[in-house]
PAZAPA-4460 file (N, C-alpha, C; in steps of 0.05 Angstrom, whole numbers, plus 32768, in hexadecimal, padded with zeros to 4 digits):
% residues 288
    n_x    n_y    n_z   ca_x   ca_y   ca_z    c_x    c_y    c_z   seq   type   mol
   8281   92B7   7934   827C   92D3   793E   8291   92DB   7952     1      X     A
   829F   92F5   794B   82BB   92F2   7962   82AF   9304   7977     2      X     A
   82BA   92FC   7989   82B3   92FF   79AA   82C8   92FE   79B8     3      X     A
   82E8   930B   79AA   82FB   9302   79AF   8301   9311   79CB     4      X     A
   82F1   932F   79D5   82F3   9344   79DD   82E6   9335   7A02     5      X     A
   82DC   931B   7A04   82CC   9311   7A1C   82DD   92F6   7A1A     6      X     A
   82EA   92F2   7A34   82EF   92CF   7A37   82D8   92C0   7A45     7      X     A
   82D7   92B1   7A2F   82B5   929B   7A3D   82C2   928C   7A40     8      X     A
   82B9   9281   7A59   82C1   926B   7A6B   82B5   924F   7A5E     9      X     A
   8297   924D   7A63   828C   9239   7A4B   826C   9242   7A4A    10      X     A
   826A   924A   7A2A   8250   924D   7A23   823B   923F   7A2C    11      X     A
   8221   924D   7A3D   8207   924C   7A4A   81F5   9242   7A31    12      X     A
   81F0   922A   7A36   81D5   9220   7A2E   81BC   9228   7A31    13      X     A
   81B0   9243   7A2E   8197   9248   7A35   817E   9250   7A1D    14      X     A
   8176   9251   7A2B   814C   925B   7A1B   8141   926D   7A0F    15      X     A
   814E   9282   79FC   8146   929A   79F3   8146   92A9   7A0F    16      X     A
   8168   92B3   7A18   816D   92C1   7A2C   8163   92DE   7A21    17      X     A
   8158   92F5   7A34   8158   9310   7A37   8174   9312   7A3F    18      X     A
   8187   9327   7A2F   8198   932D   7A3C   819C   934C   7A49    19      X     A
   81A0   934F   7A58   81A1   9364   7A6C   81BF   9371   7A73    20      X     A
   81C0   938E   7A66   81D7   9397   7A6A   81D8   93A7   7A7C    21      X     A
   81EF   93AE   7A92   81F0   93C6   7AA4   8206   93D1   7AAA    22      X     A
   820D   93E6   7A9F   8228   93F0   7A9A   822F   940B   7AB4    23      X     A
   8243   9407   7ABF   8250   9420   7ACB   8259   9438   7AB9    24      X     A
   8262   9450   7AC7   826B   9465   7AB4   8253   9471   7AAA    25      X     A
   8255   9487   7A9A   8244   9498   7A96   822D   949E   7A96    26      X     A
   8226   9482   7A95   8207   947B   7A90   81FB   9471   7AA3    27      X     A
   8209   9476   7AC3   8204   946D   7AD5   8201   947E   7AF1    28      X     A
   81EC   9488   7AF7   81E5   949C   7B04   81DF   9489   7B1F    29      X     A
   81EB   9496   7B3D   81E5   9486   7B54   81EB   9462   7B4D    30      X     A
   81FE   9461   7B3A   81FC   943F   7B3B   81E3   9432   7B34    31      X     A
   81CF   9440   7B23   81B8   942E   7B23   81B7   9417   7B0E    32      X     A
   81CB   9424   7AF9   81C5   941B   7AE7   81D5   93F5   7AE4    33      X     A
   81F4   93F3   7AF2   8203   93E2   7AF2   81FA   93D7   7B0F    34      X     A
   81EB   93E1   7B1C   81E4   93D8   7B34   81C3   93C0   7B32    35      X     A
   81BC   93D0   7B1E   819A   93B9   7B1A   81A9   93A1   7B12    36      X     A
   81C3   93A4   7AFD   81C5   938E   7AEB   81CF   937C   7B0C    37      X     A
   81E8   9386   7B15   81FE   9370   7B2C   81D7   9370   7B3E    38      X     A
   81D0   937E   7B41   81B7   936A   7B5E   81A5   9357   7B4F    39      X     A
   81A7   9357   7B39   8194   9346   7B26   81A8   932A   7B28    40      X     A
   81BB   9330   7B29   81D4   9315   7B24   81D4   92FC   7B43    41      X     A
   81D5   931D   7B4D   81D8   9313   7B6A   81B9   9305   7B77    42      X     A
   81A4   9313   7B71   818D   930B   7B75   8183   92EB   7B71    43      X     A
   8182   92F1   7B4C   8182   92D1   7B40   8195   92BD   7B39    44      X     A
   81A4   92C1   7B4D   81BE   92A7   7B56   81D0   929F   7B32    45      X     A
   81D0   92BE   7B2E   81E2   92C0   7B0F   81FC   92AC   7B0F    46      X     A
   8205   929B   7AFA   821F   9287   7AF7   8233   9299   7AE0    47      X     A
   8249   92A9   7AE7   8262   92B1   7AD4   8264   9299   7AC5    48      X     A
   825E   92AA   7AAB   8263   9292   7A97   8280   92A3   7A85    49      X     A
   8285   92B8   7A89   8296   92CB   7A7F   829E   92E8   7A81    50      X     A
   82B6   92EC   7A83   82C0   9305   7A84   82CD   931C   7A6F    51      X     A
   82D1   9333   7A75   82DC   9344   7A61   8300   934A   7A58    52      X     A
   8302   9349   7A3D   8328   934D   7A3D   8324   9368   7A47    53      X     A
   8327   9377   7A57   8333   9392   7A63   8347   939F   7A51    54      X     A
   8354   938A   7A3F   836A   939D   7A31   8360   93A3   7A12    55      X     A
   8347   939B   7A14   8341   9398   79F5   8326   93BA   79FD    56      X     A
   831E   93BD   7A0E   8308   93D2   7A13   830F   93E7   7A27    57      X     A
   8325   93E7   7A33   8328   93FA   7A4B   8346   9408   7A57    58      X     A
   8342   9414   7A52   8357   9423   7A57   8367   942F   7A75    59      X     A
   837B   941F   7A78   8386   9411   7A93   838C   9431   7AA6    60      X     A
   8398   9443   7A99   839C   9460   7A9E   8383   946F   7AAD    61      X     A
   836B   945C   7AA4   834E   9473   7AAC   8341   945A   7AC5    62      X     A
   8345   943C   7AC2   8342   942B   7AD0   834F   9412   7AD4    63      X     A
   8364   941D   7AF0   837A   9409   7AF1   837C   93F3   7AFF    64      X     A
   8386   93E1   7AF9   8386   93C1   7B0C   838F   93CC   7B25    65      X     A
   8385   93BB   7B37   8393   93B3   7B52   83A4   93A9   7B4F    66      X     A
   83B7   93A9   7B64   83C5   939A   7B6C   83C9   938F   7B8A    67      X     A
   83DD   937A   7B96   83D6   9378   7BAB   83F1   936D   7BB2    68      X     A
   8404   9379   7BC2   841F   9372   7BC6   8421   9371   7BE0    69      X     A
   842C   9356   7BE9   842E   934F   7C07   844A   934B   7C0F    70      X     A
   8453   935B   7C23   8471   9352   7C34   848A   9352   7C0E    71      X     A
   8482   935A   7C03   8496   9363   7BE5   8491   9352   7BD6    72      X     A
   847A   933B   7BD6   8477   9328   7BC1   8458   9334   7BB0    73      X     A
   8460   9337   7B99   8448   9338   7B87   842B   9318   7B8E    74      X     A
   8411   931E   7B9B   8403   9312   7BA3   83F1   930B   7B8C    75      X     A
   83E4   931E   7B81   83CD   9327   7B6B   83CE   9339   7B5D    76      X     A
   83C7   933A   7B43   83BC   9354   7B36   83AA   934E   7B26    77      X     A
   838D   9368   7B31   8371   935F   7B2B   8367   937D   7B19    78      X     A
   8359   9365   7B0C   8352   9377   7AF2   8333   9378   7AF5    79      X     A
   8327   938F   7AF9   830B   9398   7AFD   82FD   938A   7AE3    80      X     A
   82F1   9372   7AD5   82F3   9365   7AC1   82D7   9363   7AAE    81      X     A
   82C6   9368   7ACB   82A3   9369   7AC6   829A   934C   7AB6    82      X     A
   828D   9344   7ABD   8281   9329   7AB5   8261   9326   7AA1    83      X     A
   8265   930D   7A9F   824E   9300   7A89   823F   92ED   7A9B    84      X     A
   822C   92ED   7A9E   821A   92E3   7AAF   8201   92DC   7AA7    85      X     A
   81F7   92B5   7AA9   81E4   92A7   7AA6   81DB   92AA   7AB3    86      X     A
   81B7   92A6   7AB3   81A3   929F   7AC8   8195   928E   7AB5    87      X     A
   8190   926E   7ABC   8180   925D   7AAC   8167   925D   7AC6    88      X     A
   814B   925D   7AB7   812F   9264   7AC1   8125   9248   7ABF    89      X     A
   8124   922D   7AD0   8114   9210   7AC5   80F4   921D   7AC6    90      X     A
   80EA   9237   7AD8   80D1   9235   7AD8   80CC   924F   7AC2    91      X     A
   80D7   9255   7ABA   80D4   9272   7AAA   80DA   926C   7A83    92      X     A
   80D3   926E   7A75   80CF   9272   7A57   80E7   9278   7A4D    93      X     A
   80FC   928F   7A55   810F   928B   7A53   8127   9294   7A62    94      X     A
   8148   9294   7A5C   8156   929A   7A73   8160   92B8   7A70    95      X     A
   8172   92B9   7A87   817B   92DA   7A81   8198   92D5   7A7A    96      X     A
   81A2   92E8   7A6F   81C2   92F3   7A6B   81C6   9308   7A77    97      X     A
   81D3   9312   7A89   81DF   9326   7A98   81FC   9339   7A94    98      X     A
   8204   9346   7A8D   821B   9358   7A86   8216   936D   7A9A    99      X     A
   822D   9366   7AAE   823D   9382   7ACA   8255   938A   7AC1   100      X     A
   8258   93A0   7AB5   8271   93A8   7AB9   8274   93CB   7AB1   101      X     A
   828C   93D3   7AAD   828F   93EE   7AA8   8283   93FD   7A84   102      X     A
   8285   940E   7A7C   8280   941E   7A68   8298   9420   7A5D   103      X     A
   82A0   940A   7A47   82B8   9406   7A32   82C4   9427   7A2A   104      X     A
   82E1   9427   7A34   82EE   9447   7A29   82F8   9444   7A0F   105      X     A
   82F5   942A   7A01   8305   9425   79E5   82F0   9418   79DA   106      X     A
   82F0   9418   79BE   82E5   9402   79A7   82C2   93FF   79B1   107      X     A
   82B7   9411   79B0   8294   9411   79B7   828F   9401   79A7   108      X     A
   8297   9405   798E   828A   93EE   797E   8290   93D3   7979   109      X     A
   82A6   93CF   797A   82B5   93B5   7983   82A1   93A3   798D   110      X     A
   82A4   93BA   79B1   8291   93B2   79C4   8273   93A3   79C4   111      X     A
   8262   93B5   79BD   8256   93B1   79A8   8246   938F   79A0   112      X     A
   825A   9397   7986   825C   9388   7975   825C   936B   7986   113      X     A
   8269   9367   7994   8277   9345   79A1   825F   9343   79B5   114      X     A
   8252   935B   79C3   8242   9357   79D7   8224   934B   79CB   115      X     A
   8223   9352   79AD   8213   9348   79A2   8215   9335   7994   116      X     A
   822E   932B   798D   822F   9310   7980   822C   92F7   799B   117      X     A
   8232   9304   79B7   822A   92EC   79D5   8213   92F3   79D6   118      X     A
   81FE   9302   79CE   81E3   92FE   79CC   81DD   92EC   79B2   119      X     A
   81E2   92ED   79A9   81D7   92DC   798D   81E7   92BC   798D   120      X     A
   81FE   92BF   799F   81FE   92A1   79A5   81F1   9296   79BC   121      X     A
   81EE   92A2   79C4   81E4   9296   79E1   81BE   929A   79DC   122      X     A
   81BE   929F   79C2   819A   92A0   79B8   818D   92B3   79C2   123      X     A
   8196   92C6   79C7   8189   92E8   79E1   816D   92F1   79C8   124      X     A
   8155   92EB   79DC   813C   92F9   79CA   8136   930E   79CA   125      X     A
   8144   9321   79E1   813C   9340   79E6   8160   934B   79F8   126      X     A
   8155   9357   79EB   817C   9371   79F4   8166   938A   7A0B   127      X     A
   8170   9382   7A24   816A   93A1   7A2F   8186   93B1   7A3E   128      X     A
   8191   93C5   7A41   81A3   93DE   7A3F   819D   93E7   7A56   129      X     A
   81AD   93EC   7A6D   819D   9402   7A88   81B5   9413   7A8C   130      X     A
   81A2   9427   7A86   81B3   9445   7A94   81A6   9453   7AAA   131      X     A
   81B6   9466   7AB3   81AB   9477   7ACD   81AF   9497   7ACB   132      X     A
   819E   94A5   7AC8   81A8   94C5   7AC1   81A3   94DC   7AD7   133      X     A
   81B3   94F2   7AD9   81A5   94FF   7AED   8199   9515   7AE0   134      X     A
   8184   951A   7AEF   816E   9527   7ADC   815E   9537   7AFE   135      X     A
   8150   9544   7AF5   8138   955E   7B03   8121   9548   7B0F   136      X     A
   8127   953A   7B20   8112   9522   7B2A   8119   9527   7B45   137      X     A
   8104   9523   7B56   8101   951D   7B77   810E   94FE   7B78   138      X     A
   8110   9501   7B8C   8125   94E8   7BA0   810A   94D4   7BA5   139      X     A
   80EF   94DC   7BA2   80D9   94D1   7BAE   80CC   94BD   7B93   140      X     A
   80DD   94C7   7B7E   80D2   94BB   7B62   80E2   94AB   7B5A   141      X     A
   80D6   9496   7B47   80DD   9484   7B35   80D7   9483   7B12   142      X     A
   80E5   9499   7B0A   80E4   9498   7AEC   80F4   948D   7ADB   143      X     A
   80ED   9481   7ACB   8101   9470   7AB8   80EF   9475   7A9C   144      X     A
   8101   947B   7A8C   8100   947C   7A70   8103   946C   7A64   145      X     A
   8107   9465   7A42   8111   9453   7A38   8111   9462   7A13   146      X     A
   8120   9453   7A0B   811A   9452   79E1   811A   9430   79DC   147      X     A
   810D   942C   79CA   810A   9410   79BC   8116   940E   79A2   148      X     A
   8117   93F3   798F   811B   93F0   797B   80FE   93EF   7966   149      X     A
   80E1   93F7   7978   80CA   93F5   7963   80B5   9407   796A   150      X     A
   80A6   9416   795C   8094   941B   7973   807F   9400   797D   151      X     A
   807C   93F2   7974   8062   93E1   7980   807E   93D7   799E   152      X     A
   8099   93D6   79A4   80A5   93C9   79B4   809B   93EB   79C9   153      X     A
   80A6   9400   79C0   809E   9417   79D1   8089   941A   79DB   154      X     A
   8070   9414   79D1   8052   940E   79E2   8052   9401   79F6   155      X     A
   806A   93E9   79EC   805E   93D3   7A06   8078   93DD   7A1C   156      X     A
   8089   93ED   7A1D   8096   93FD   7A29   8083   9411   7A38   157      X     A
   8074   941E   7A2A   8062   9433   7A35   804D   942A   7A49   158      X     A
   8039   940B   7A48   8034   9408   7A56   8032   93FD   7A6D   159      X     A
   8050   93F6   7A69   805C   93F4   7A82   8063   9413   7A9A   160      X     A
   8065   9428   7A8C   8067   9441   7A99   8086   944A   7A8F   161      X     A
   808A   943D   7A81   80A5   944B   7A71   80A7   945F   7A60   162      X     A
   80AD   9474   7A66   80AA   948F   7A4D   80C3   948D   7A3C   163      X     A
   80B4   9495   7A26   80CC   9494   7A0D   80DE   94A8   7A0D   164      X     A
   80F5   94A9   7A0F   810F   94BB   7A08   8112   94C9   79F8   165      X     A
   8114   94E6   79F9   811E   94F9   79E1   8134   9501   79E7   166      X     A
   814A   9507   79D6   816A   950B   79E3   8168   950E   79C4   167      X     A
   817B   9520   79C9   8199   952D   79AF   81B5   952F   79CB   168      X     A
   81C4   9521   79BF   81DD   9527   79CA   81F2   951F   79C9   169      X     A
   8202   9518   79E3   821A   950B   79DD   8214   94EC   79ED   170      X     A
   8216   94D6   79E3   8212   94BC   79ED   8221   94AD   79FD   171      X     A
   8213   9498   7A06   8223   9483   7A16   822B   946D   79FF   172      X     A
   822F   9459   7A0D   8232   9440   79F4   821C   9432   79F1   173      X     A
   8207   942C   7A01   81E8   942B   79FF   81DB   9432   79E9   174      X     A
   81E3   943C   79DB   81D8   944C   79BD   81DC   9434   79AF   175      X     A
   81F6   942C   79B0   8205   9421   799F   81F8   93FE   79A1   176      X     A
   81F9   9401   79B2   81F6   93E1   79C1   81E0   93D7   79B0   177      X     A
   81CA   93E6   79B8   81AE   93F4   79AC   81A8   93EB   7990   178      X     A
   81C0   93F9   7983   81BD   93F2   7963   81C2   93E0   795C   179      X     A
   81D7   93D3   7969   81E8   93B8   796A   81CE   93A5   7969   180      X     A
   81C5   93A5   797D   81AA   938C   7985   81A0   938E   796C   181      X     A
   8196   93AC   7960   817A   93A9   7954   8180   93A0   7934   182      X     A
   8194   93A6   7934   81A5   939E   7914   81AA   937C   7915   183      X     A
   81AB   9376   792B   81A9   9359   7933   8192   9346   7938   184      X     A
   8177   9354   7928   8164   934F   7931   8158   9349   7952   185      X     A
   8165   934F   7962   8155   934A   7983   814E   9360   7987   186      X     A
   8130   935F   7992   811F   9369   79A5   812D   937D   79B8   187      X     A
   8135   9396   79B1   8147   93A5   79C4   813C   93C2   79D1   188      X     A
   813B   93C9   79EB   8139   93E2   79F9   8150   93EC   7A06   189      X     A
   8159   9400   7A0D   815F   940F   7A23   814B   941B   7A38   190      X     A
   814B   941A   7A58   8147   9421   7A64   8151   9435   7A78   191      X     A
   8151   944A   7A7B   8159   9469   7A87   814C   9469   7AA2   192      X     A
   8159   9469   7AC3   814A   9466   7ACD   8157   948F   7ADD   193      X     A
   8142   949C   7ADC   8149   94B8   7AE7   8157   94C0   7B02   194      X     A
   8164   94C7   7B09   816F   94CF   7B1F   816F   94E6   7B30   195      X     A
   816F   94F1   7B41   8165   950E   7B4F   817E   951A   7B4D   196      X     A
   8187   952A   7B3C   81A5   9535   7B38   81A9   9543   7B62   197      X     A
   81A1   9541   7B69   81A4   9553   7B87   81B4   953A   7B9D   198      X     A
   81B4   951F   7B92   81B0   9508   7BA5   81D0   94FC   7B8F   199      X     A
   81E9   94FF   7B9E   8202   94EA   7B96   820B   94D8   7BA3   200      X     A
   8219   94C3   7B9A   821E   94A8   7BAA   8225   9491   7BA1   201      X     A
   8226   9482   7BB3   822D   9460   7BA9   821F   9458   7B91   202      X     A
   8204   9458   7B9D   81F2   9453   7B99   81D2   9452   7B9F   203      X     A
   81BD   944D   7B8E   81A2   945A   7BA0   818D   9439   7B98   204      X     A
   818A   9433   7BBA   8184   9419   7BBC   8164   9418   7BAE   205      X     A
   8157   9438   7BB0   8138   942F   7BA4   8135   9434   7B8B   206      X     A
   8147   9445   7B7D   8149   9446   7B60   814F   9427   7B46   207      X     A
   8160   941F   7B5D   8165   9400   7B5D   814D   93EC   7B51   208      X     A
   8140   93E9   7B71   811F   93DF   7B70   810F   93E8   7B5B   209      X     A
   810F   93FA   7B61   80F6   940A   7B42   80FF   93F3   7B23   210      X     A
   8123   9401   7B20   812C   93F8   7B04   8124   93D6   7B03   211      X     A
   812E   93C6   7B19   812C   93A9   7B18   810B   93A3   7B1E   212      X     A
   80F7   93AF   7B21   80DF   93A9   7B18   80D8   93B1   7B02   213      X     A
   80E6   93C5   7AF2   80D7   93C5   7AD6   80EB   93B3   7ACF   214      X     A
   8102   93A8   7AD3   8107   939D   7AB7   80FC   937D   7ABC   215      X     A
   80EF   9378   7AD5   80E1   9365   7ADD   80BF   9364   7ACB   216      X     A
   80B8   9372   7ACB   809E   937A   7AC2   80A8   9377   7AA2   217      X     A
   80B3   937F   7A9B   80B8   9377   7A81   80C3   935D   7A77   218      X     A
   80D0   9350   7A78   80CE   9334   7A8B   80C4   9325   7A8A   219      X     A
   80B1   9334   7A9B   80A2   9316   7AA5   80B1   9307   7ABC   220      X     A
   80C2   9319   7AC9   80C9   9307   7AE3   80BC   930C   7AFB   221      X     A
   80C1   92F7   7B10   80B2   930E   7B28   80D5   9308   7B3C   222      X     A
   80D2   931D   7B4C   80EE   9329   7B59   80E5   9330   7B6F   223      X     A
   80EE   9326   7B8F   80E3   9342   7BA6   8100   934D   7BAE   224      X     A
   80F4   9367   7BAA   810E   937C   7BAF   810A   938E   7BC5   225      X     A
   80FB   937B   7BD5   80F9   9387   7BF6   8111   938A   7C08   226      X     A
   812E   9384   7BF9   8141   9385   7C0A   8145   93A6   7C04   227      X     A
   8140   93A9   7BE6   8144   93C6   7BDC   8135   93E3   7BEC   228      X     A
   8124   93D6   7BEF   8109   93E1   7BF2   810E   93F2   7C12   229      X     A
   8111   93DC   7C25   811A   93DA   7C3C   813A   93EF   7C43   230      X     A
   814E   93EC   7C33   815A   93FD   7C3B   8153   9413   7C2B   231      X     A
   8149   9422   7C16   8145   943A   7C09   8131   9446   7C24   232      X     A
   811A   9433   7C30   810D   944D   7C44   8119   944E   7C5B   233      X     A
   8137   943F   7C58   8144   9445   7C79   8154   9469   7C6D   234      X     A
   815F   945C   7C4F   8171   9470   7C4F   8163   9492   7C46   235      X     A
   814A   9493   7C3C   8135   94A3   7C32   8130   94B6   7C4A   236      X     A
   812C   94A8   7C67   8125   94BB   7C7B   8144   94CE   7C82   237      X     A
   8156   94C6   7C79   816E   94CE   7C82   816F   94E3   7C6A   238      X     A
   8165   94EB   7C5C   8164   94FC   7C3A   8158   9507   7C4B   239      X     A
   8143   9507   7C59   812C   9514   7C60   8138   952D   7C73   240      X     A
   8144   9528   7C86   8150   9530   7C9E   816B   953B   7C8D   241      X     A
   8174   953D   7C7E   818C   9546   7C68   8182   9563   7C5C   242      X     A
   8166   9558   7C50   8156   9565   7C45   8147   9584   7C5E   243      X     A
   813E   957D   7C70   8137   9590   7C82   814D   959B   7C94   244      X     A
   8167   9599   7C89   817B   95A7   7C91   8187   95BF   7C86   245      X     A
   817F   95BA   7C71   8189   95C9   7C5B   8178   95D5   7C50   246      X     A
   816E   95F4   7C52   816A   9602   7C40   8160   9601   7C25   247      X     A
   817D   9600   7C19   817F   9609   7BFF   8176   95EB   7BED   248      X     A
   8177   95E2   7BFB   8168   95BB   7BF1   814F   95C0   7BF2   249      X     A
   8147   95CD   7C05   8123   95CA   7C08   8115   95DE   7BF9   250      X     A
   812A   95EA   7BED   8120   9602   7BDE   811E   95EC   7BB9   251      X     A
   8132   95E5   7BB9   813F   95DE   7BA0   8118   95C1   7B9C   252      X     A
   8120   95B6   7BB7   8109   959D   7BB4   80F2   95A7   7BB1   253      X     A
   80EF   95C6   7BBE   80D3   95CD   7BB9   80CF   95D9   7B95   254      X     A
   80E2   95DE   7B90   80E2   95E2   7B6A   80D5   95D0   7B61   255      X     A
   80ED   95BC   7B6B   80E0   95A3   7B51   80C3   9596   7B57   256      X     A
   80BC   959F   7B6D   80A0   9590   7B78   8087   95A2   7B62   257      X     A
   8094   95B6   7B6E   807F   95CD   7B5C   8082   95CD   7B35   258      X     A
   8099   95C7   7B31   8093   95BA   7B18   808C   95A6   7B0B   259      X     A
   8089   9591   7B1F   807E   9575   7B1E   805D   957D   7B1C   260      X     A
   8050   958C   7B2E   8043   958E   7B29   8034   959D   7B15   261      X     A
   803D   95AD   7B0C   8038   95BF   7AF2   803F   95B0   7ADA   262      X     A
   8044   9596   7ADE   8055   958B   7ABD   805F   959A   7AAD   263      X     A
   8073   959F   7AC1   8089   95B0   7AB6   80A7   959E   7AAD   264      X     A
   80A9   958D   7AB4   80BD   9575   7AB1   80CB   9574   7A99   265      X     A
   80B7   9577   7A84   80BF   9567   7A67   80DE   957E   7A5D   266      X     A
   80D0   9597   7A64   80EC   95A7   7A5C   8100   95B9   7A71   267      X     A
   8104   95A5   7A8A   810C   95AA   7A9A   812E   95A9   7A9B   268      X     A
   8141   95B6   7AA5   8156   95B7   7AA1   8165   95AF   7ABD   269      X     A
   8182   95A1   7AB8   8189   9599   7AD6   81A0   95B2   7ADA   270      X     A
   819E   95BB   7AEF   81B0   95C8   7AFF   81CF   95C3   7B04   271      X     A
   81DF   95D1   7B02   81FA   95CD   7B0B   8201   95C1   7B2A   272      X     A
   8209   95A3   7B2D   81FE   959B   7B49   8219   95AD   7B50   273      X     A
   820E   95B9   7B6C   8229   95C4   7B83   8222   95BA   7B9D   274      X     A
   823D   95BB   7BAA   823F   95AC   7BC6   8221   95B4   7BD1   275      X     A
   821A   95C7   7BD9   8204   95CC   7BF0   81E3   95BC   7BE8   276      X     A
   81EA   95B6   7BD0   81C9   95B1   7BC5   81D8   9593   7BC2   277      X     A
   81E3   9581   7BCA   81DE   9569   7BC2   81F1   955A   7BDC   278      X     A
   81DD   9546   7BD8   81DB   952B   7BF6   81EC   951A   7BEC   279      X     A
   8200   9512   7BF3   820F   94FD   7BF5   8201   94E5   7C05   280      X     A
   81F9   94CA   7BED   81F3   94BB   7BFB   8202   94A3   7C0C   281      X     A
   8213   94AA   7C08   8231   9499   7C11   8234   9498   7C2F   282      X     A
   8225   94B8   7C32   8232   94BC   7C59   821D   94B2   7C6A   283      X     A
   8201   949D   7C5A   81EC   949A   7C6B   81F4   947A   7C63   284      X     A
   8203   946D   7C53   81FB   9453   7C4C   820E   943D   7C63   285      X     A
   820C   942D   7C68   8223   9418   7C73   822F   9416   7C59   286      X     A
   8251   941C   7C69   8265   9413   7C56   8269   93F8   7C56   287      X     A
   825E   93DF   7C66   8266   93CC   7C67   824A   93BB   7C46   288      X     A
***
């Protein structure tokens, strides 16, 4: 199976891994989506078992290496590379596979293709996909969507509190990925976790939490994401005080409240974000 497109260091011995993808780029609203996968890594003491060729998926013009030149001597040059990541479970049924990296600008299917032939060697029983969208949601909510490969897999999506996805449009590579798994026979979802189009930034530490307990709950793992938890209501009161500054925010928040309540949601449309209606969450977070 060629996998020529990833250098593996040395193939993981594990247990009917879940593999878990989290991609940057378009499909990544506030970082939630490449952000569950890297705190999931970082969380459960993840081992690089492998990385990506950069020259085979990405296009150096749109995302370029570092470099690092000291006193006129060439030091380094680093290639943003995104990694392949084991977690073996001795007390858990089986292990995880992890994928951090960017949203491939070349060869989706390539992509694809190889990402699913390291699931099928490495024995992966279920494919899950995380994106992040911005959408007509309060800053105070946690909605996440999803599509499956069955309906009896979509039920058990549903009762978890996962709503099913309707979309016509233009895609991410998550589609693709998607079909890849399911043509591969594994157990595959995408998960959509919603974003408050009003709220831009690094990243959003409780959208985070929310995503890494459902894909916990699904799972079957248990996770405490009280570190998450902990800074979202440091940084939440500071939205708050953002929020009662501004006007035309408290106007915009009082919309969506009032259509939350009317279940008005389902054919709700997002707004053209402009400077005055949206929080930068960057200027409340520690840069360190």
């Amino acid at each position: 199976m060629d996998t020529s497109g990833f250098e593996i260091r040395e193939w993981p011995v594990l247990r009917k891994p879940a593999m878990v993808v989290g991609l940057g780029g378009w499909g990544n609203a506030l970082n939630v989506a490449k952000g569950t996968a890297a705190y999931l890594v970082r969380r459960m003491g993840a081992s690089l078992f492998g990385t990506l060729r950069m020259d085979k998926f990405f296009r150096f013009d749109e995302s370029r290496p570092t470099v690092n030149i000291q006193d006129g001597l060439m030091a380094s040059v680093q290639f943003s590379r995104g990694g392949l990541f084991a977690v073996k479970q001795p007390g858990h049924e089986r292990d995880l596979v992890l994928i951090v990296t960017e949203e491939p600008h070349l060869s989706w299917e390539a992509f694809a293709e190889q990402l699913i032939n390291v699931a099928r060697i490495t024995n992966a029983s279920e494919f899950i996909s995380l994106g992040s969208l911005y959408d007509g949601v309060l800053h105070t909510d946690a909605l996440v969507s999803g599509f499956a490969g069955s309906a009896a897999h979509l039920e058990e999506l549903a009762a978890l509190g996962i709503r099913p996805v309707t979309y016509q449009g233009p895609s991410a590579i998550h589609s693709i990925l998607h079909l890849k798994a399911c043509e591969g026979g594994i157990k595959a979802s995408s998960l959509w976790t919603h974003c408050p189009y009003y709220l831009e930034g690094t990243s959003h530490p409780g959208l985070i939490a929310a995503t890494t307990n459902v894909v916990c709950r699904i799972l079957g793992l248990t996770l405490d994401t009280l570190d998450l938890a902990q800074e979202w209501e440091r940084l939440k009161k500071d939205i708050q005080v953002a929020i009662e500054e501004n006007p035309k925010l408290q106007k915009l928040i009082g919309e969506l409240r009032r259509a939350k309540v009317r279940g008005a949601w389902a054919n709700r449309s997002v707004p053209h974000r402009s400077g005055d209606k949206v929080i930068r969450l960057k200027d409340f977070q520690d840069p360190s």
